[in-house]
C-alpha positions in Angstrom: 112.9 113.9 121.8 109.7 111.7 121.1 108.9 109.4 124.1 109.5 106.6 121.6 112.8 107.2 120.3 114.7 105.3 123.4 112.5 102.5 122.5 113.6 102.4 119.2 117.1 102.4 120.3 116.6 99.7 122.4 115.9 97.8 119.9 118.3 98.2 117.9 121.4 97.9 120.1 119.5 94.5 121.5 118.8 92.7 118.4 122.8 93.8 116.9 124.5 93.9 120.2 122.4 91.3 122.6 121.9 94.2 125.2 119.7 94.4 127.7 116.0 95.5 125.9 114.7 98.8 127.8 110.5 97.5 127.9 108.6 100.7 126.8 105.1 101.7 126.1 104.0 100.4 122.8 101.0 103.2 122.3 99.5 104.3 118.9 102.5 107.5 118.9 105.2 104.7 119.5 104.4 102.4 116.7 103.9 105.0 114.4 107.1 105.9 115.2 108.9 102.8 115.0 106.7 101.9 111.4 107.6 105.4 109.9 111.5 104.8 110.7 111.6 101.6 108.9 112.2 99.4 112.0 109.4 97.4 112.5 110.5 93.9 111.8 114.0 95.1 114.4 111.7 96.1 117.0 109.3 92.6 117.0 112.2 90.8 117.0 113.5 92.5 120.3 110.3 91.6 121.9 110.1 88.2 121.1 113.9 87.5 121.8 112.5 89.3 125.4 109.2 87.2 125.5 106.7 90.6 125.5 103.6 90.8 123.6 103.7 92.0 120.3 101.0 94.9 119.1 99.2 93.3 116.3 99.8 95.8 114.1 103.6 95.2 114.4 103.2 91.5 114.0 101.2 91.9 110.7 104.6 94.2 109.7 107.1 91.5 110.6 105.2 88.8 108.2 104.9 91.1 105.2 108.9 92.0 105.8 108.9 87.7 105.6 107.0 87.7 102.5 108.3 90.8 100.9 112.0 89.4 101.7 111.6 86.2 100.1 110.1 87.6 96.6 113.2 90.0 96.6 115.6 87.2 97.3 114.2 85.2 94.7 113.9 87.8 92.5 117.8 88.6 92.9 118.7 85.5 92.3 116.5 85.2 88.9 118.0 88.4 87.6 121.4 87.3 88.2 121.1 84.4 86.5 119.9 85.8 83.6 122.3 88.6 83.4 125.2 86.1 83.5 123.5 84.5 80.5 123.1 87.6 78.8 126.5 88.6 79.9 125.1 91.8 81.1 127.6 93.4 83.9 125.9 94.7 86.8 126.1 95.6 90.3 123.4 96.0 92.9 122.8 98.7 94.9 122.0 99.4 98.4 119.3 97.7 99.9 119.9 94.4 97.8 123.6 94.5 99.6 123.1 96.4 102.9 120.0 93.1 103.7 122.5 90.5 103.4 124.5 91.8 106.6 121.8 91.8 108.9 121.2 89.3 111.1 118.1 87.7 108.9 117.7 89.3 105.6 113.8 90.5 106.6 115.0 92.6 109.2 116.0 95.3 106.6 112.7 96.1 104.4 113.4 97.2 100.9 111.1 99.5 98.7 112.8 98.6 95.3 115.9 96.8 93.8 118.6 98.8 92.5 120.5 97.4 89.8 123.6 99.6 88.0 124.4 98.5 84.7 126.8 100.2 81.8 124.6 102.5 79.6 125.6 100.5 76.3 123.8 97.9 77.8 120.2 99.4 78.7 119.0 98.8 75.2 119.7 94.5 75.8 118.8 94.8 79.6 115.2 96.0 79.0 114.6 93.1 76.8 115.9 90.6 79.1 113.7 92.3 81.9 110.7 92.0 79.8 111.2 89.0 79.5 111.2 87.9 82.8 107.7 89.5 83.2 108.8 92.8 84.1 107.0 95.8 83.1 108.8 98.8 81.8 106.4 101.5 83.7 108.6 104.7 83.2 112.1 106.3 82.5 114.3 109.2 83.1 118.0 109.9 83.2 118.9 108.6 86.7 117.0 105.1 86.0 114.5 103.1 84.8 111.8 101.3 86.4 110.4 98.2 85.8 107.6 96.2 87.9 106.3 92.7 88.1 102.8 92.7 90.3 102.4 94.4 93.2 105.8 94.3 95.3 108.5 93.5 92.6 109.9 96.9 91.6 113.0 97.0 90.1 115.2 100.3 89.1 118.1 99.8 86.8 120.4 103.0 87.0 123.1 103.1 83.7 124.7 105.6 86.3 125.6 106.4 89.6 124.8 109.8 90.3 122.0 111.4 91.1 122.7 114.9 90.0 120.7 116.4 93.5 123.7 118.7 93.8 127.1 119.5 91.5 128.8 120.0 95.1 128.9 116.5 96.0 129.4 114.6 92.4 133.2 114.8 93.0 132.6 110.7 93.9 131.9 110.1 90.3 133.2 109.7 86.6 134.6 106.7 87.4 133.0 104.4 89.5 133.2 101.2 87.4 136.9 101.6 87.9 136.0 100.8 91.5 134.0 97.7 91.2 135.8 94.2 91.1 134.2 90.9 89.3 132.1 89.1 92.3 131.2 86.0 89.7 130.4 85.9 85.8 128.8 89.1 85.3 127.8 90.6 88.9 130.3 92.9 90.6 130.9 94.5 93.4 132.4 98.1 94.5 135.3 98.2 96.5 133.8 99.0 100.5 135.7 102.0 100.6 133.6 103.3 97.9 130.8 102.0 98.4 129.8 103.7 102.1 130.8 106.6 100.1 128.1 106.0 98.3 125.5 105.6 100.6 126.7 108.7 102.7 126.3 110.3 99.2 122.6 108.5 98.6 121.8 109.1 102.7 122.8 113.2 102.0 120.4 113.3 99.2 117.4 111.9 100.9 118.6 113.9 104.0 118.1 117.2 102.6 115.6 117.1 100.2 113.0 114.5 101.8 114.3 112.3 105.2 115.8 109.0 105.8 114.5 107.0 108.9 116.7 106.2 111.5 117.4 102.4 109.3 118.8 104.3 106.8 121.4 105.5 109.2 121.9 102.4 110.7 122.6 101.1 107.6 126.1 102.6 107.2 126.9 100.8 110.8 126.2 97.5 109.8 128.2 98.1 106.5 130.9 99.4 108.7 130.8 96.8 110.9 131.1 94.2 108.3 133.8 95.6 106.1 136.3 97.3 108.9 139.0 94.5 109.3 140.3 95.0 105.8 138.8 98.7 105.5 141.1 101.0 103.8 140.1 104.4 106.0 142.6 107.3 104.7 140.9 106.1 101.0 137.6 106.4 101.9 138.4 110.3 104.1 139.9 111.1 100.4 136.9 110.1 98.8 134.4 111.7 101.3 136.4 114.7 100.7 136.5 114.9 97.3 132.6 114.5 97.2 132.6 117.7 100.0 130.7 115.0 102.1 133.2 114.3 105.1 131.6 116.8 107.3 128.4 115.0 106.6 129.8 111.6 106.9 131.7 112.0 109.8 128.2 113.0 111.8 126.2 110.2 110.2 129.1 107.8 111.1 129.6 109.4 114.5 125.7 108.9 115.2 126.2 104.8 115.2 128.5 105.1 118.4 126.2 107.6 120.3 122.8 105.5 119.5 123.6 102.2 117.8 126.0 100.6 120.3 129.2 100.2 117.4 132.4 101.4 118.4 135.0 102.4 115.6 138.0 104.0 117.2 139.9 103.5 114.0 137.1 105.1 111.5 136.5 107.7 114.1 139.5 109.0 114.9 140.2 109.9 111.5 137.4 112.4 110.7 136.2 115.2 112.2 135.3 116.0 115.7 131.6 115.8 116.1 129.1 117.7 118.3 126.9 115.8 120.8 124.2 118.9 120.5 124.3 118.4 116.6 123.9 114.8 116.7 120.8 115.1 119.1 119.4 117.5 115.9 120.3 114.7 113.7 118.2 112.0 115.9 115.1 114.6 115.7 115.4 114.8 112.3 115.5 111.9 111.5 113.3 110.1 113.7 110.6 112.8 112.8 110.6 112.6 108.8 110.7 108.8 108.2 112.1 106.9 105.5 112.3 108.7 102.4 110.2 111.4 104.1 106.9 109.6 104.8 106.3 110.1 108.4 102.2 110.9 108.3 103.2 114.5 110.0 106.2 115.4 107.9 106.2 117.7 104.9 108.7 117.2 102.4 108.5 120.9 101.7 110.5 121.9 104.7 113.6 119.3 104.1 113.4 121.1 100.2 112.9 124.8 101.0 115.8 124.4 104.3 118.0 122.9 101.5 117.8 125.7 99.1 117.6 128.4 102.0 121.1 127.2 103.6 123.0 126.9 100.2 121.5 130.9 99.6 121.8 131.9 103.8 118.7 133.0 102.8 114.9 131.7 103.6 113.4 133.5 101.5 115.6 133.0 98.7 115.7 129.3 99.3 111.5 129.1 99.4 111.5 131.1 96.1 114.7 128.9 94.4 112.6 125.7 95.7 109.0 126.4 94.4 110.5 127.7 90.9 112.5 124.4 90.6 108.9 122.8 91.0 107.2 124.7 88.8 110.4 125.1 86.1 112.6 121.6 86.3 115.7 121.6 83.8 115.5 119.9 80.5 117.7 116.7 81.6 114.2 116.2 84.2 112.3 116.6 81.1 113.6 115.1 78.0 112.6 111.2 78.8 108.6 112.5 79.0 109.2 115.0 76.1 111.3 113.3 73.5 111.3 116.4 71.3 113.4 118.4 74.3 116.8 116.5 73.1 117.0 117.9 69.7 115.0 121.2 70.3 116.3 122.3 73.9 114.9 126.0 72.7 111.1 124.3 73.2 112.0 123.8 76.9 109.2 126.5 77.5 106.6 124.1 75.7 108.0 121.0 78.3 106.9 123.1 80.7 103.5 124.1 79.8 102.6 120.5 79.1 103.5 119.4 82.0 101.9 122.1 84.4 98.9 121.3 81.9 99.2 117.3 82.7 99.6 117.8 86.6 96.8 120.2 86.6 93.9 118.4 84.5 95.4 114.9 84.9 96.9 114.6 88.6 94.8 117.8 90.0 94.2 115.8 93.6 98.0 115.1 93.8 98.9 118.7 92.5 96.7 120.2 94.8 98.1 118.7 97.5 101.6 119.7 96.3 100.5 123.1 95.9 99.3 123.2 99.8 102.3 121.6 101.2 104.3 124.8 99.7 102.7 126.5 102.9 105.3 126.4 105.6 106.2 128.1 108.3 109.7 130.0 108.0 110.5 129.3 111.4 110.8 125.5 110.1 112.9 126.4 107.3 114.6 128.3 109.0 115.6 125.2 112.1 116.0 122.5 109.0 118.7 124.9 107.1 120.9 125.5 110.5 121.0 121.9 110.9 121.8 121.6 107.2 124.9 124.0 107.5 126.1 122.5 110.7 126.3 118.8 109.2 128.0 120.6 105.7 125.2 120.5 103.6 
């Protein structure tokens, strides 16, 4: 375990549960740590309810969360406004939800807004967006993305799924079916569903990047706030049904061991957990970072491990993951290539034109790809036990 991590902890269980706060050594490895795992903002606010000194670096982290926390607020609001007008139904996703059950908004830091809206209604929703000032920077199958300067990004998703695996889309087909009419046009997913969804969202960033220990945290505060009226045998049959209960019942399992929540109820209806596996999960975690950006991480291993335990192979899985680099399937490649929908047989053409646009047009960024394919099998081989333990 990183000397940090029990600082981090800390943290967390004294800003969300008024616990004692553990003082620890705030060096260079520690608040890299602590920026890396998206908890920078939870961490000042520990120290200051504690009256310590607060690193400058930290402090200059905390006021950007401010600022960037009131353009996304404001920017929520705006879009809602004119989506009722529009009559354009929509739900929002994750991070626009998951901030408004902290403590203070800020607290949770938010890359991008994720908005779901029905596919009939993409066509009227970019218009309405551009509008608004919003430019319309790129688009693929999953979702569009739209921007507005430098920190409004907005993705609008006309479906749920992410496709990172057919083994865990069992939770789809009919996810509008679990939403319920909030006000005018927004709505909301039933909570059952919803942590399903973000155990299904946490999985994929899990194995094929990393998450941060927020991003775990996440699904305690969401717990937390929906358990009085929580429907549990529902959301073990959908966790099941996406082939995700294993998985959920460790990330869920995790908030009792490090967060400081207690859910007898929830708990006692999944799985029996491992301490040893959940002390993995809290190295893995801590170590890759949100999304997979911790400065020493390489997104190559959480990939390669994710192929390699699927094939109980780590050679296999290497091979599988390099060729789905180098050879991504048409539904990756159609948005860029137009031409791909009607003449799937061309798929071979996609191909070359991208490998041809990475080399001569990103060749800094694909060289650094290329180099990051150069890991050790011994990681592999670590990140894909842990995989199969936690059922992925």
């Amino acid at each position: 375990m990183k000397s940090g991590i029990p600082c981090l902890l800390s943290s967390i269980q004294t800003v969300f549960h008024q616990k004692a706060f553990q003082a620890c050594l705030l060096d260079e490895e520690t608040i890299q740590l602590i920026r890396e795992n998206g908890l920078a903002a939870i961490v000042v606010e520990a120290l200051m309810q504690n009256k310590q000194s607060v690193p400058n670096a930290l402090l200059t982290d905390y006021y950007q969360f401010i600022r960037r926390d009131t353009l996304q607020m404001n920017a929520i609001q705006e879009i809602k406004q004119v989506f009722h007008h529009h009559q354009i139904k929509h739900i929002f996703l994750k991070g626009s939800i998951l901030r408004t059950l902290y403590p203070q908004s800020f607290l949770r830091g938010m890359g991008d807004l994720d908005i779901l809206v029905h596919p009939d209604q993409l066509e009227v929703t970019h218009r309405v967006l551009d509008t608004l000032g919003y430019l319309n920077t790129s688009n693929a199958p999953n979702h569009d993305s739209f921007e507005k300067g430098h920190d409004l990004i907005i993705e609008i998703h006309p479906k749920l799924n992410s496709e990172f695996d057919e083994r865990f889309e069992g939770l789809f087909g009919s996810e509008w079916d679990e939403a319920y009419c909030l006000e005018d046009s927004t709505y909301r997913f039933h909570p059952e569903f919803e942590l399903a969804y973000l155990i299904y969202h946490l999985a994929k960033h899990f194995s094929n990047s990393g998450i941060g220990l927020r991003s775990v945290l996440d699904l305690g505060i969401y717990y937390h706030h929906h358990q009085d009226a929580f429907r549990v045998e529902y959301f073990v049959e959908l966790l099941k049904n996406a082939n995700l209960l294993q998985f959920g019942s460790y990330v869920l399992a995790f908030q009792e061991v490090y967060f400081g929540y207690s859910y007898p109820r929830l708990i006692q209806a999944l799985p029996e957990c491992k301490v040893v596996v959940l002390e993995e999960i809290l190295e893995w975690v801590s170590m890759t970072g949100i999304h997979g950006k911790a400065k020493d991480f390489n997104t190559s291993v959480a990939g390669m491990a994710f192929q390699a335990a699927k094939t109980n192979s780590v050679k296999k899985g290497k091979f599988n993951y390099i060729m789905k680099l180098l050879f991504p399937p048409r539904r990756q490649l159609v948005v860029q290539y137009p031409f791909l929908e009607t003449w799937g047989i061309l798929l071979p053409l996609g191909w070359m034109l991208r490998g041809f646009r990475l080399l001569f047009k990103k060749t800094r960024r694909s060289i650094k790809r290329i180099q990051s394919l150069q890991v050790d099998k011994e990681a592999i081989s670590e990140a894909s036990e842990l995989f199969k333990k936690v059922g992925l």
